[in-house]
Phi, psi and omega in degrees: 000110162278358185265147203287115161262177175257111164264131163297097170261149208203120156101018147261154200296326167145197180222161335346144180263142173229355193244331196154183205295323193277354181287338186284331191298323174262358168269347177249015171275306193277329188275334211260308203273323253258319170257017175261326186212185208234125155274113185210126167243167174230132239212106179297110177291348178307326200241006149269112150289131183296009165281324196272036233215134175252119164316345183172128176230123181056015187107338177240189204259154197225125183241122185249157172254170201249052162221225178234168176274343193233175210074185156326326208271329177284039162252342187262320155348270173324259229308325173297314179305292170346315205266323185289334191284334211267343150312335176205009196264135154280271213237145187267143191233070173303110200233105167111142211264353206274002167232046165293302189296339169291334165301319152347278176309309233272336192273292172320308183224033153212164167271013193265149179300143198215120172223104197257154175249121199276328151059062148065195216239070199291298193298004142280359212274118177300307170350310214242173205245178219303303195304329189279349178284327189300303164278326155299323184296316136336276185309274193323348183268313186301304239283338189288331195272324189253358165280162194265338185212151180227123184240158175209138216260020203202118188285000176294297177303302148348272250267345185265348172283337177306282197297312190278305194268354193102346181234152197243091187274176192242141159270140160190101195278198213258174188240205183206336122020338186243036138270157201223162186263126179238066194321135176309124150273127203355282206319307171309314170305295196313315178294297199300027197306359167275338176298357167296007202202164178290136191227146148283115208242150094233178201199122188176168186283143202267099187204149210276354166270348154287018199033014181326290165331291178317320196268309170279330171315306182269340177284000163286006203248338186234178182180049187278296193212171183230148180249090171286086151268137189243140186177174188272050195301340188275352199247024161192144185304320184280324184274326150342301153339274172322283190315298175322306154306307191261353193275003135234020164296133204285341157321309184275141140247099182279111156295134171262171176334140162216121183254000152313123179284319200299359195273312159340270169317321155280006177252303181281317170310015151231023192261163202256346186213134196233108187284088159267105157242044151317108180266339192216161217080181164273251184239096193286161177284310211278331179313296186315312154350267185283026158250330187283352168272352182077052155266127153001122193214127165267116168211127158003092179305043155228157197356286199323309205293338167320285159330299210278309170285353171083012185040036170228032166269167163258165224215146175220162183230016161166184189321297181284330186287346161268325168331292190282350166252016168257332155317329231230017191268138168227167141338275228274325172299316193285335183297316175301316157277352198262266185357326179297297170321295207319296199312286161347265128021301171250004155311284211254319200258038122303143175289326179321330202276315179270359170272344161306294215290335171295289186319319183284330178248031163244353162302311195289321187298326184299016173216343156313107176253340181220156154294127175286120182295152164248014166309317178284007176270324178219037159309322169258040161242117178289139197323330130350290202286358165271008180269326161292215231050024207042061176234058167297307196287001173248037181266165214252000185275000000 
């Protein structure tokens, strides 16, 4: 297509991105895309203040509502972005499932193009309480059924929207390239005192599908390497908990957020190891990160993580089974995997590489009139076999 279109992006808290992947996902959407198409992204006013809030960034147009993007509050979110969009957008650009039930109409009494990111197996998420899985669960049907294209960001995910709805969704995960390697600057050491010595990092919402609690439970359990986590401690009685018991373990080091990235990044891209226990989602950002700095990656034994690392990271499946492979850690094993990541990494998790494939399927939709099934592609596959792989936690029964 050569005439230039207007694409939506719908369902990041916005840009600048300063909060998470998909926000990062769009800001590198508009540099990457930004001369191909007329770009408008939406934007939590919640989380802008009107001195800093920009009218156009990097070229696109920036619309911000007056709620938060997450929680409760991102289904009437969504659903305002949808509706204002459907005034001037050729294709709605979705990220997240919580302004689903409104895509019927939009299908029914428009022409417009709809390509949503399903953003992992949300209504599994322990976070969320009986009614919001309930709807989520709801939503993720819609959003599969009424979209013209479905993406998953993971073949853990492919295969369970395949085995549950029926769609042959397309992968494309996230990229990493704009972290960066940051040598400790004095001043950090000094702030810093585990950067003298080999350390383990992570960084994530601090929430209970993250093993968090598990993960300190074992590095307080060793004094193999000490455990720097950064994460959001204040914004549940469970990270609270956490921060309070371990925030002085000679072991631990508890971070509150840092949304700087370079700052980020010099805390992590000197760590000898990257601690993932993400249990639910897809091909999380923050892993793919820290493989593209060539870190070591110890992770959470299921599919995604699985997926994302190639089966060639090491894996734990509770509390002693990380013990012991934090125990059981040299030099020379961490140097070997973290090259692997690095590979990995510049393989698959660029942006360039994923800002082509978003560029090819907002080309094909713009000419898509029905969404393709995929039964007829895995009919003689039995239903059962989409499911393995160590794809327990997604069955759909």
């Amino acid at each position: 297509m050569s005439q230039r279109k207007k694409i939506a992006i719908i369902g990041t808290v916005g840009v600048p991105a300063n909060y998470g992947g998909f926000e990062t996902l769009a800001e590198q959407l508009i540099e990457e895309l930004g001369q191909h198409h007329h770009i408008t992204v939406y934007c939590s006013g919640k989380k802008y203040p009107k001195k800093d809030r920009k009218q156009i960034y990097k070229g696109a147009e920036l619309k911000y509502l007056p709620l938060d993007a997450n929680g409760i509050q991102s289904i009437p979110y969504d659903t305002l972005s949808i509706i204002h969009s459907l005034f001037y957008a050729d294709v709605l650009l979705i990220l997240g499932v919580a302004g689903a039930w409104i895509l019927p109409f939009v299908r029914w009494f428009t022409n417009k193009k709809i390509i949503i990111s399903i953003d992992g197996i949300e209504w599994k998420r322990d976070k969320w309480n009986f009614l919001a899985k309930g709807y989520l669960f709801w939503a993720e049907s819609l959003a599969v059924k009424y979209s013209h294209i479905d993406i998953s960001d993971n073949e853990a995910i492919q295969d369970y929207t395949a085995a549950r709805y029926g769609s042959l969704s397309r992968i494309i995960e996230y990229g990493s390239d704009h972290t960066l390697k940051v040598n400790a600057s004095t001043e950090t050491k000094i702030k810093y005192p585990f950067l003298s010595r080999p350390y383990a990092f992570k960084v994530c919402r601090i929430e209970p599908e993250n093993n968090v609690q598990l993960i300190l439970e074992a590095f307080a359990s060793t004094d193999k390497m000490p455990l720097v986590i950064v994460g959001n401690w204040g914004k549940s009685l469970y990270g609270t908990a956490l921060k309070e018991k371990y925030t002085s373990h000679p072991n631990i080091y508890i971070l509150d957020p840092v949304y700087d990235q370079k700052k980020l990044d010099e805390l992590r891209s000197n760590a000898a190891l990257y601690v993932h226990g993400h249990s639910a989602g897809g091909t999380n950002p923050s892993l793919v990160e820290a493989m593209y700095l060539g870190l070591s990656v110890l992770a959470n034994n299921v599919s995604y993580n699985r997926v994302t690392t190639e089966n060639k990271a090491l894996y734990f499946d509770g509390k002693e089974s990380l013990i012991s492979q934090i125990n059981n850690l040299y030099t020379a094993k961490l140097i070997k995997i973290g090259n692997e990541m690095k590979e990995i990494a510049q393989r698959r998790y660029t942006w360039s590489t994923i800002a082509k494939k978003y560029f090819l399927l907002i080309e094909e939709v713009l000419v898509t009139q029905r969404k393709s099934p995929v039964w007829s592609e895995t009919s003689t596959v039995a239903y059962q076999k989409l499911l393995q792989k160590n794809l327990a936690h997604l069955k759909t029964n």
